[in-house]
N, C-alpha and C positions, 0 to 999 in steps of 0.2 A: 282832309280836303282843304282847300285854300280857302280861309277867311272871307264870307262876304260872294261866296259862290249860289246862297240861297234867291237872289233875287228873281230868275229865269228867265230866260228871255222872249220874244215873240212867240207864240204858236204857230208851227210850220204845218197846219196841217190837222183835220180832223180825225182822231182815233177809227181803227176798226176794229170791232171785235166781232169773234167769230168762234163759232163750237167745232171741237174736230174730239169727235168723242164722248172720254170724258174730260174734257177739258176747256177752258175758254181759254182765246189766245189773243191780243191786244200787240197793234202795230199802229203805227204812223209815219211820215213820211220822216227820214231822219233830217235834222239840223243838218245845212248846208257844211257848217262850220267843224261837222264830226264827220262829214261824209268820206273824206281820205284817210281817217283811221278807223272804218268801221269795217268789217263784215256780215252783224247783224245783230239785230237790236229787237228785243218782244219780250212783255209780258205776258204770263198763265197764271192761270190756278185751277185747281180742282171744281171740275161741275160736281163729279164722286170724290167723295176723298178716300183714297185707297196706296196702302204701303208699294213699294215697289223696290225690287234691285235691276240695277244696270249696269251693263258695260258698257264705260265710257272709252268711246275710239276716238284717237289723236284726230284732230283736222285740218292742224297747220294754223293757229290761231291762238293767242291768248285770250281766258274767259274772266268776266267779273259777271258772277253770282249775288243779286241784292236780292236776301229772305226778307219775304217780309213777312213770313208768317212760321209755320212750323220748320224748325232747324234740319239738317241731313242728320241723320243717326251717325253716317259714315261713309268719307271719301277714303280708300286703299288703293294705290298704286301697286299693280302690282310688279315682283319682280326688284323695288326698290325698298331698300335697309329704312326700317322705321319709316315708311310708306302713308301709314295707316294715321289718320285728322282726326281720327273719333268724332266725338258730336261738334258740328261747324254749321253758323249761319250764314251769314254774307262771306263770299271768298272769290279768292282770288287765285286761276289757276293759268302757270307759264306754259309754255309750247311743251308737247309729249312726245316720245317714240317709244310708248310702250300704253299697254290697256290699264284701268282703273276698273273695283268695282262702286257701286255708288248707291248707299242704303238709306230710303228716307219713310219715315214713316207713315206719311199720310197726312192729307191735309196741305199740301205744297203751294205757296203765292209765291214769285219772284219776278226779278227781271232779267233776263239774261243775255248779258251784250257781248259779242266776240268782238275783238281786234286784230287789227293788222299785227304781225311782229313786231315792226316798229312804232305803230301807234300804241302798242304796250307801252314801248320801250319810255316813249315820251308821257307818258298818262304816269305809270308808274314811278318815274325816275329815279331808278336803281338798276345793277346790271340783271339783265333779262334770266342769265344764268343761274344765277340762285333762287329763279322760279319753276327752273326745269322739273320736270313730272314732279310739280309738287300741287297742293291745296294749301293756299293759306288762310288767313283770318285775315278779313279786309283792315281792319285795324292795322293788321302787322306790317302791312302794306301801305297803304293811305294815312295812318296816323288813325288818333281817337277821332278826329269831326269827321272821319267816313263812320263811324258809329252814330255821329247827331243826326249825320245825310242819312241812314238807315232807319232811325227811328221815327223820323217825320216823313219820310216817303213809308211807311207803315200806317201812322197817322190819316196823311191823306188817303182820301179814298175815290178821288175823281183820277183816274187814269190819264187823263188830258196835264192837269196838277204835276203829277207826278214825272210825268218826262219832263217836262219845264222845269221842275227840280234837277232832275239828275241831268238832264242837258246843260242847265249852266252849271253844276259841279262839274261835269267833265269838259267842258270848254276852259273853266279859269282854270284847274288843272294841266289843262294840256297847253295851255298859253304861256304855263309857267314852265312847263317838261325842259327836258336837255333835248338838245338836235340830234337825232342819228348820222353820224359821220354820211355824206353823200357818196364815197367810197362804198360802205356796205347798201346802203340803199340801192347803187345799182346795182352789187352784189346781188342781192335778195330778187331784184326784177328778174334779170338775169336767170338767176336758178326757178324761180316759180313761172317764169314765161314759159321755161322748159320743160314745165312739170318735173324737173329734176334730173333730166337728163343730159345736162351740158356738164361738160367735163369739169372738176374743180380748178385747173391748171389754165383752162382756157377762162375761167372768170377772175381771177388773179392777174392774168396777163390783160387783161380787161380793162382793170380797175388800177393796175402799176404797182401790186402789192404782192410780196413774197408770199406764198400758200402761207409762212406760218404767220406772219402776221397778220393773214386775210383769215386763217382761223382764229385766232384769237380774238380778234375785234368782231366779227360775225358775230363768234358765242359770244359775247358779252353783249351785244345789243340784241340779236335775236335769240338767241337761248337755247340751241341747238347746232352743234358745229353742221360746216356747210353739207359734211357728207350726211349726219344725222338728216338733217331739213330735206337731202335732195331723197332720201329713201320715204320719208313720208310723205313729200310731193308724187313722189310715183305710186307709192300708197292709194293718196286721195285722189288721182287720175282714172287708177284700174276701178277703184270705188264706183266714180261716176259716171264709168264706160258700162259697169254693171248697174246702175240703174239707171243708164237709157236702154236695159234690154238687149245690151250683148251677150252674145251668151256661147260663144267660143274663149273658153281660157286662154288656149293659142295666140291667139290675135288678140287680145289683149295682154297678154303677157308681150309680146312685140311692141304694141303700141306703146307701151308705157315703158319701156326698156327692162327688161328682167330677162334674162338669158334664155329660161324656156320655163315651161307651168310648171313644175317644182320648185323654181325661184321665186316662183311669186306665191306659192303655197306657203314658202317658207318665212316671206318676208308678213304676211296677211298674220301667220301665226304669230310672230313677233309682234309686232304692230298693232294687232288688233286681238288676237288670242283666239280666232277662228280662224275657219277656213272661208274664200270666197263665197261658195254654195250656204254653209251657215248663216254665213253674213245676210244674203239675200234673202232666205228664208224666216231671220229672227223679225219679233216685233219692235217697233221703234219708241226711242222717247225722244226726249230733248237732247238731240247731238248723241245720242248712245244705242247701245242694243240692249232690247227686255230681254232676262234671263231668268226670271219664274214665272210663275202663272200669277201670282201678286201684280205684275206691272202692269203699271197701265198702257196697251197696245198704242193710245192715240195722242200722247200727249203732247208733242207737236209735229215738227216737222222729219223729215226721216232723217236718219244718221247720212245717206249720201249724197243729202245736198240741203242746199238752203231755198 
């Protein structure tokens, strides 16, 4: 992290915490100054401490993981050649089009903040691409003083404390990031407005860029070429059609553009390693689905939405 990011800034806002299970979940109103690269931001930990495995489903997001307490036994991607993080604290994981499984043992505190693509893009400042379906070591990432910012948001133990810590590390960070080309930025609106259904040729002609050079500058700021990104847009779309309670595959498969309900059976399996009906049916963690009777059912918010 950038030198001199400890001071923190104002308090925007009084904490809320909240029991959903076994778990206690800690929110506040986000910094003004994060609010256009955020998707979402909360602390948990265990009321029970109890092991868990999950599947983690892509959401169109990059995530930073701050442990502060017991490590993951094990982030595996699956599907991807030496996949597998082994034991990993704090991380940092780029945009997916494919499922993870996710092993921890028990005892879990963290914080865990989603970003925009390109608010990745600029927080990280590296190409977005070589974070693709990966977990990494926030170190490897951020450098060693995202290791001092982990150790003292451990330390602290006022909740309130602690976002004002990580709030102005991530502010002097991102004040220092690279600019995403405004090119891909409209790019990106463009394809997520559509939930992923506008054509690639017609966002190219768009933006005044030849398909391949609109692919190539995409994936290296957001991290997934344009077709990758538009398939897990229509992904997270059918997602969230299913948990308002749709419950015609047909009309959602429409809706979301996929040719008919085998297309979308097939792309669910890819993407996510279920079926829709599975989906619905599994218990939730944080951004994932529970997959033994170890998990804990409530640990935050559901895998289809925020």
């Amino acid at each position: 992290m950038v030198q001199g990011a400890w001071g923190g800034p104002a308090a925007v806002g009084a904490v809320d915490i909240m029991r959903l299970g076994g778990l206690w979940r800690v929110t506040r109103p986000w910094h003004p100054g994060l609010r256009p690269f955020l998707r979402s931001y909360v602390g948990y930990w265990e009321a029970v401490t109890s092991p868990y495995e999950a599947r983690l489903v892509p959401t169109g997001h990059a995530t930073l993981v701050i442990s502060l307490a017991e490590p993951f036994s094990q982030v595996r991607r699956l599907g991807v050649p030496d996949g597998d993080s082994g034991r990993i604290g704090s991380l940092v994981v780029g945009l997916e089009d494919r499922p993870a499984i996710c092993v921890h043992p028990g005892g879990q505190e963290a914080i865990r903040v989603e970003f925009t693509p390109l608010g990745a893009y600029r927080l990280f400042g590296m190409p977005m691409s070589e974070l693709t379906n990966l977990a990494v070591e926030v170190r490897d990432v951020l450098g060693p003083d995202a290791g001092t910012l982990v150790e003292r948001l451990a330390d602290t133990r006022d909740w309130a404390a602690r976002f004002d810590l990580l709030d102005a590390a991530l502010l002097a960070r991102l004040g220092h990031g690279p600019e995403p080309s405004p090119e891909v930025g409209h790019a990106w609106r463009l394809l997520s407005g559509s939930a992923g259904v506008i054509p690639i040729a017609r966002i190219a002609a768009e933006v005044g860029w030849s398909q391949g050079y609109l692919i190539r500058r995409f994936t290296q700021q957001i991290g997934l070429t344009p077709k990758a990104s538009a398939r897990v847009l229509r992904f997270r779309h059918a997602v969230a059609l299913l948990g308002r309670g749709a419950t015609s595959l047909t009309e959602i498969s429409t809706a979301c553009g996929f040719y008919d309900q085998a297309h979308l059976n097939r792309e669910f399996r890819a993407i996510a390693g279920t079926t829709p009906g599975q989906m619905m049916a599994a218990r939730r963690v944080e951004g994932a689905l529970a997959l033994s009777a170890s998990a804990n059912s409530s640990k935050t918010t559901s895998a289809t939405g925020r």
